[in-house]
KETORVO-325494 format. One record per residue: x, y, z of N, C-alpha, C in turn; residue in three letters. Coordinates in steps of 0.02 Angstrom, whole numbers, plus 50000, padded with zeros to 5 digits. Example, Ala and Ser with C-alpha at 12.3 -4.5 7.8 and 13.67 -1.06 7.14 Angstrom:
KETORVO-325494
506604971650390506154977550390506604983550390Ala/506424988850354506844994750357506455000250394Ser/
This chain:
KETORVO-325494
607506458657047607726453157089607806446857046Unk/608356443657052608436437257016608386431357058Unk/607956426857030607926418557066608036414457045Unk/608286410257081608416402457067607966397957064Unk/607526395957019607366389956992607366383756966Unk/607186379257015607106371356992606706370656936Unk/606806365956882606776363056829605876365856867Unk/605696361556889605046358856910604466366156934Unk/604976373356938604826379056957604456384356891Unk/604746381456845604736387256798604266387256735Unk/603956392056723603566392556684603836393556620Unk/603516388056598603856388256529603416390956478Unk/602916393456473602686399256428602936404356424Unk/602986407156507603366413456503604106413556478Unk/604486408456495605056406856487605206408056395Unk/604706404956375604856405756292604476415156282Unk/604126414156322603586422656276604706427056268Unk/604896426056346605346429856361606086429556313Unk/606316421256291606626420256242606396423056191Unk/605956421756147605636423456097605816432356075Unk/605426436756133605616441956130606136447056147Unk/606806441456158607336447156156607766448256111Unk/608116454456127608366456156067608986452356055Unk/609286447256097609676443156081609436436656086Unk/608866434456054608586427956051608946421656005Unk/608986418256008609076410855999608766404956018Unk/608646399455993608526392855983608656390056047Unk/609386388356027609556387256102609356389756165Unk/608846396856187608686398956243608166394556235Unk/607666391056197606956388056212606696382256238Unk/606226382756285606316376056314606316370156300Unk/606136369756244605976361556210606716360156178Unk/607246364656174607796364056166608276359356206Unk/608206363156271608446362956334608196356356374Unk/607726357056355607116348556369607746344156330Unk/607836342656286608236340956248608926338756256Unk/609416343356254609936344256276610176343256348Unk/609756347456383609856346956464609356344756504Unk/609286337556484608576338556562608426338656607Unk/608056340356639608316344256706608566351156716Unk/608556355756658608866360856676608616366356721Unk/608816369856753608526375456812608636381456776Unk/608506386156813608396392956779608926399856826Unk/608826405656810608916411156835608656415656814Unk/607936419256841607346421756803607466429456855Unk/607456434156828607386442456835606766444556845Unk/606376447156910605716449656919605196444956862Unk/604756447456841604426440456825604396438756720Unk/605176438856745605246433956670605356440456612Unk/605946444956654606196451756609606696448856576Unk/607066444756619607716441856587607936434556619Unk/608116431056575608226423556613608996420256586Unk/609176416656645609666412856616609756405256614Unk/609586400856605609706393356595610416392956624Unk/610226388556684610806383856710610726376356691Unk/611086376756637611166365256640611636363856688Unk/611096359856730611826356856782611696352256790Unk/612366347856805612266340356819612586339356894Unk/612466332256925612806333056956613416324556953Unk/614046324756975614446319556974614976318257015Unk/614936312957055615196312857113615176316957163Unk/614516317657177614076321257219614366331357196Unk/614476329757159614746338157130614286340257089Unk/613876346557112613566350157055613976356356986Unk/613796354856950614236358356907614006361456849Unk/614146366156819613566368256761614016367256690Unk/613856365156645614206362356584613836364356500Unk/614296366056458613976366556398613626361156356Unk/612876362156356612586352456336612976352156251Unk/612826349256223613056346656152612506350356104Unk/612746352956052612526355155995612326361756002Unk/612396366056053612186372756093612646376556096Unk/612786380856066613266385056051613366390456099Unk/612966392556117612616399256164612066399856200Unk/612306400456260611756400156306611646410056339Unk/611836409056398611906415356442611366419556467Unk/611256425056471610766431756464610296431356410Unk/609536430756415609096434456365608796438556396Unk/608656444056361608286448356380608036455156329Unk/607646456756332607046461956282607696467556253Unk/608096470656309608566475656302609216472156293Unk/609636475756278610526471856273610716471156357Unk/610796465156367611046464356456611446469256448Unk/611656473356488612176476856508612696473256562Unk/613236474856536613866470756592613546469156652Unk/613146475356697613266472856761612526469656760Unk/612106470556720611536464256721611946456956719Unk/612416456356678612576449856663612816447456729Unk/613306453756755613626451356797613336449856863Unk/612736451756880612076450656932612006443356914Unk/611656443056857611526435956853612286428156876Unk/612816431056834613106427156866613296426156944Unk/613396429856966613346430857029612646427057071Unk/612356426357024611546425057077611836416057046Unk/612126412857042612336406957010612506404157079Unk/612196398457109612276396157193612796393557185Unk/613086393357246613856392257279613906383757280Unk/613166381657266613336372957295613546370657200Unk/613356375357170613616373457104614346375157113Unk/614796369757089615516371157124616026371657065Unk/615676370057013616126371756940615546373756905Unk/615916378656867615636383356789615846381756757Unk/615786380256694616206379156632615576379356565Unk/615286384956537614716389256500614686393256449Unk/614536393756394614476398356349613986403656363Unk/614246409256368613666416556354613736417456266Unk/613056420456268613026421456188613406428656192Unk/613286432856110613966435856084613476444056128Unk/612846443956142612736449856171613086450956248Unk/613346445556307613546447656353614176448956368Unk/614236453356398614876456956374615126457656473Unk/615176451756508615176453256588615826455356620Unk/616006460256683616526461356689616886457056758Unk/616296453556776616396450556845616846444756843Unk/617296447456893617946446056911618136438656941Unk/617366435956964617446428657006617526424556947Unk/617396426056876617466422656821618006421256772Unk/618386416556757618936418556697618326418956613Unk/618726421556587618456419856510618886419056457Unk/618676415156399618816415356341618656416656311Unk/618796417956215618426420156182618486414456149Unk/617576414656105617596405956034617306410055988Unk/617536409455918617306410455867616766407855845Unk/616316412155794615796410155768615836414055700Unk/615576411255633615606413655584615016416455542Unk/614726422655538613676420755503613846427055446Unk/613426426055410613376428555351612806430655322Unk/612656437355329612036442355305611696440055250Unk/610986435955252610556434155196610216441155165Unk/610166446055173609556451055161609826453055104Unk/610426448755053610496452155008610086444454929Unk/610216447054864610126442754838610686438154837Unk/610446432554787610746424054799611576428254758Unk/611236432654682611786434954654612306438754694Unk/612336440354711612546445854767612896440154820Unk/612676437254857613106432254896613556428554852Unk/613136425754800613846421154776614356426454760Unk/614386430854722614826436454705615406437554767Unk/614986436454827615686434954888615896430454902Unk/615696423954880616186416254894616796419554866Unk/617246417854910618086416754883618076414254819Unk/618646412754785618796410854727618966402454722Unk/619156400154792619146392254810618676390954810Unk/618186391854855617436391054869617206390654808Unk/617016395554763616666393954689616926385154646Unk/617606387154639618156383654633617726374854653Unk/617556375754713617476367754761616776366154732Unk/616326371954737615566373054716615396367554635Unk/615966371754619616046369054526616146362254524Unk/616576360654573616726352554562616156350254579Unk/615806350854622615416344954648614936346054595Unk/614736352354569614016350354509614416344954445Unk/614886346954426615326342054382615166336754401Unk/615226334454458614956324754482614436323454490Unk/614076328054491613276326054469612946325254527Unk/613236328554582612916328854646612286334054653Unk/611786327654708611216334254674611076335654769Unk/610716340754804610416340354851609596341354856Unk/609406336354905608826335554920608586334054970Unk/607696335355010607516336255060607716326555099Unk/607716325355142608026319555192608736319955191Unk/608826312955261608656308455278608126311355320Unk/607846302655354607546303555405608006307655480Unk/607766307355523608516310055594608676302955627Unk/608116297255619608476290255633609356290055572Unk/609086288055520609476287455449610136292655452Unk/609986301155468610326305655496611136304455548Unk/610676300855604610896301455624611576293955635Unk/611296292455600611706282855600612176283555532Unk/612126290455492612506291855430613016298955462Unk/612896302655514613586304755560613806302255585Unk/613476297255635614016293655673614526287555637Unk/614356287055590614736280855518615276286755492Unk/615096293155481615666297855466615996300755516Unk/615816301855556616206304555622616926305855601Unk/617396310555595617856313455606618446308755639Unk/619026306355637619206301555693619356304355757Unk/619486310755784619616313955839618936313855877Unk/618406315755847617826314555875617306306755897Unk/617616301655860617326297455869617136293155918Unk/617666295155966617436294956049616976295856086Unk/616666302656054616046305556067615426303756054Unk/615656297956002614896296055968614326293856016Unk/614326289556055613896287756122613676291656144Unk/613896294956146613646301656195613316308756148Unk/613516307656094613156314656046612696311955993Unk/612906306155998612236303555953611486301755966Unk/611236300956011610796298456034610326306456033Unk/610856314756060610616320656069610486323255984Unk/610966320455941610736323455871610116320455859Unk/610126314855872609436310255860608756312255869Unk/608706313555935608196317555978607886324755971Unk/608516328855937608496335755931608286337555868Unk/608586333655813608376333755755607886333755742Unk/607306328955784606626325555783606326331655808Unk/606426332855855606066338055917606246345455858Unk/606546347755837606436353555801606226353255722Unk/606056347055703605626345055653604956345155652Unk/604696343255733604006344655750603886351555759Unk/604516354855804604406361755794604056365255750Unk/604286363955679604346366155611604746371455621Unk/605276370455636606016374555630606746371155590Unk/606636363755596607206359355572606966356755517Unk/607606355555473607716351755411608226349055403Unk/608316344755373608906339155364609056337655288Unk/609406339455239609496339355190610296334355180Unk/610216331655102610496325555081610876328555015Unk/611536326554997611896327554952611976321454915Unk/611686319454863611656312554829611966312954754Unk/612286304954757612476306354698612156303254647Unk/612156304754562611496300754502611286295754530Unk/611746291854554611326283154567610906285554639Unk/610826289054682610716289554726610926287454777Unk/611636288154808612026284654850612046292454899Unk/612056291454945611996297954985612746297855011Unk/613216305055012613826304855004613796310655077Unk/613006314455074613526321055143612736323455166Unk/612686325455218611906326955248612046332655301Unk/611526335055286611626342255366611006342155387Unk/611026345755449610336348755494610296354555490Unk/609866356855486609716365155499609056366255510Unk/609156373055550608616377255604608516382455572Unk/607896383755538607706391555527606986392655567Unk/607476398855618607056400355694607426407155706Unk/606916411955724607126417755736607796421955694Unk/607376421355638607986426355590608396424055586Unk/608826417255595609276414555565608946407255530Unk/609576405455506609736398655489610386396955509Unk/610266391655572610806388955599611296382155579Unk/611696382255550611896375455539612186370355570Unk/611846366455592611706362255666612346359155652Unk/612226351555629612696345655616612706343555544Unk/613256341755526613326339255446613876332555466Unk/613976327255398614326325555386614336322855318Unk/615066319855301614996318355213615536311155228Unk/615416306155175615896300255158616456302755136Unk/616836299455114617656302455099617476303555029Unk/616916299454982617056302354919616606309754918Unk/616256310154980615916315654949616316321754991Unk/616806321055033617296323455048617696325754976Unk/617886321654942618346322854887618016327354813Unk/617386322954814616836329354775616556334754802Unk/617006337254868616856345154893615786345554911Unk/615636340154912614866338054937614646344854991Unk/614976346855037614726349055075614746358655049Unk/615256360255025615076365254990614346366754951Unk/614286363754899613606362354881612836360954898Unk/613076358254980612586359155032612266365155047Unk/612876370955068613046374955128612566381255064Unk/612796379054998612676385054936611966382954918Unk/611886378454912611006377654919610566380054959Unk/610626380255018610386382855082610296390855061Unk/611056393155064610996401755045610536404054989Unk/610716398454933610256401554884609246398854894Unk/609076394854914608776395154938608346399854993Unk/608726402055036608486407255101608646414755080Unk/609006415355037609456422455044608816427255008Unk/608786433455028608316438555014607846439455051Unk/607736432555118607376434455182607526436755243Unk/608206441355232608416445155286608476439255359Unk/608476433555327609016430455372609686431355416Unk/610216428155435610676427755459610916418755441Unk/611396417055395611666412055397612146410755445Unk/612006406355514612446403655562612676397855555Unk/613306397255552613746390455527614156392255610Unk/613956392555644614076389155712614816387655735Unk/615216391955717615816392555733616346392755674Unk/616956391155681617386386355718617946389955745Unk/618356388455803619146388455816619566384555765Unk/619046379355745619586373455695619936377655627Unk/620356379555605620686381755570620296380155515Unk/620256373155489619916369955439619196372555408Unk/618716372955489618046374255471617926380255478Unk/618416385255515618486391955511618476395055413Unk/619116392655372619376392755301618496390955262Unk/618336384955300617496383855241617156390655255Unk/616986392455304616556395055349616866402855293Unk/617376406655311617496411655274617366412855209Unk/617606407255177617436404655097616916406655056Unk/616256405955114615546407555083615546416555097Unk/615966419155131616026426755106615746428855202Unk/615636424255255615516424555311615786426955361Unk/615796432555418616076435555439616296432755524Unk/617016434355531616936432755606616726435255666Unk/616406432255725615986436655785616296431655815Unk/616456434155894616636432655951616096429455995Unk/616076425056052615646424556122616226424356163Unk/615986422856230616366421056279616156415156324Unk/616426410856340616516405756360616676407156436Unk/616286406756503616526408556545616566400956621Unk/617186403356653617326396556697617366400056776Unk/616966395556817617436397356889617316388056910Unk/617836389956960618176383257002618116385057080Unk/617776381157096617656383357192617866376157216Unk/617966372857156618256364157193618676364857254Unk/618766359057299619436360757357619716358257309Unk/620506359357323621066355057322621086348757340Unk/621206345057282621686343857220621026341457188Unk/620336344057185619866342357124619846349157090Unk/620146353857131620056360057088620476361257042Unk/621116354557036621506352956972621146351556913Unk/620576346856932620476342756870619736347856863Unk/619536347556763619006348256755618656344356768Unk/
């Protein structure tokens, strides 16, 4: 039997024992995550805590709606066994009617066939640590090495910081210009999240500096449950031009690689970060992205 749970309902020990131990676990299923990202979030829990699903919902203009929070790649089904389609598809189904838009990531284990749903597919790119450092580099592309080389040539070194204050006031100064819209609104969650999985002792935040010590490119990362996730990065234009973030991404691997990890670089569709993402020798995997619309007419136009 599956239930619906208020934020205020759910046990969050069990909630993590149950993340923790499935065979499609992630970060993103845990609650101090979700605390995080979504607060307020409700649940969809299977007999007592076999399998659960996290609903973030908000609500806006008196509309409840369930939405993908920021920096969360995958949500959906956990559970001990592989959901099977029509588990998934139970659970969505058990998703209340007063929630009147979907718009959600399932992670890459649910595979649902239920029909009240459209889907898409989003790329994700990860790359098998359980081998040695020699052995991985041996699969960087020939660009990738290529980019690697330049940046030791400039004398770029990496090292443990910033702070996630410092962090996070050195992405939003690089921000992308398509994204920079976003900054208000995603900065304040890198801020918070960064911090909160630092106490964990799951997060780290590493710095690409150059001799004088001018910091040119910085990332976050999560090593939690057999991976290493690569949260958020950004770099200045010169450390853009000294290929900075390559040298990041290759530190990390050589660092972690031989602990039967999983390196997760967290997507992309973007053509661009798809090309880095392959570079390091990283393979592509699918999720699905799933939507329904119960809006009336003419809100069931607009997202």
């Amino acid at each position: 039997m599956i239930k619906y749970l208020k934020h205020s309902e759910i046990d969050k020990q069990l909630w993590d024992k149950c993340i923790y131990h499935s065979m499609n676990r992630l970060t993103y299923g845990m609650s101090w995550w979700l605390d995080v990202v979504s607060p307020g979030w409700e649940a969809l829990v299977q007999d007592d805590y076999v399998a659960v699903m996290p609903l973030t919902r908000k609500r806006r203009f008196g509309i409840d709606y369930l939405y993908q929070p920021y920096l969360t790649q995958q949500l959906g089904v956990f559970s001990a066994n592989k959901p099977e389609p029509e588990v998934v598809d139970q659970f969505l189904d058990a998703i209340p009617e007063k929630i009147r838009y979907v718009d959600i990531h399932l992670n890459s284990m649910n595979s649902p066939l239920n029909h009240n749903f459209t889907y898409s597919a989003r790329n994700n790119y990860t790359l098998e640590m359980t081998r040695t450092y020699v052995h991985l580099l041996a699969g960087y592309h020939r660009n990738c090495r290529r980019n690697l080389q330049k940046a030791v040539q400039a004398g770029l070194e990496v090292k443990s910081g910033p702070s996630p204050k410092v962090f996070t006031s050195f992405v939003e100064r690089n921000l992308d210009k398509q994204v920079q819209d976003m900054g208000n609104k995603i900065c304040p969650v890198i801020r918070e999240i960064t911090q909160a999985s630092i106490q964990q002792g799951v997060g780290e935040i590493k710095g690409v500096y150059k001799p004088n010590g001018k910091l040119v490119a910085a990332g976050w990362f999560i090593y939690d449950m057999g991976r290493c996730i690569f949260g958020v990065c950004a770099s200045t234009r010169e450390g853009r031009k000294n290929q900075s973030m390559y040298l990041l991404v290759d530190h990390v691997i050589e660092n972690r690689s031989g602990k039967g990890e999983i390196f997760d670089f967290t997507g992309s569709n973007i053509p661009g970060v798809a090309y880095f993402n392959a570079g390091f020798g990283a393979v592509k995997s699918t999720y699905l992205a799933a939507q329904r619309n119960l809006l009336p007419w003419p809100l069931s136009l607009m997202k």
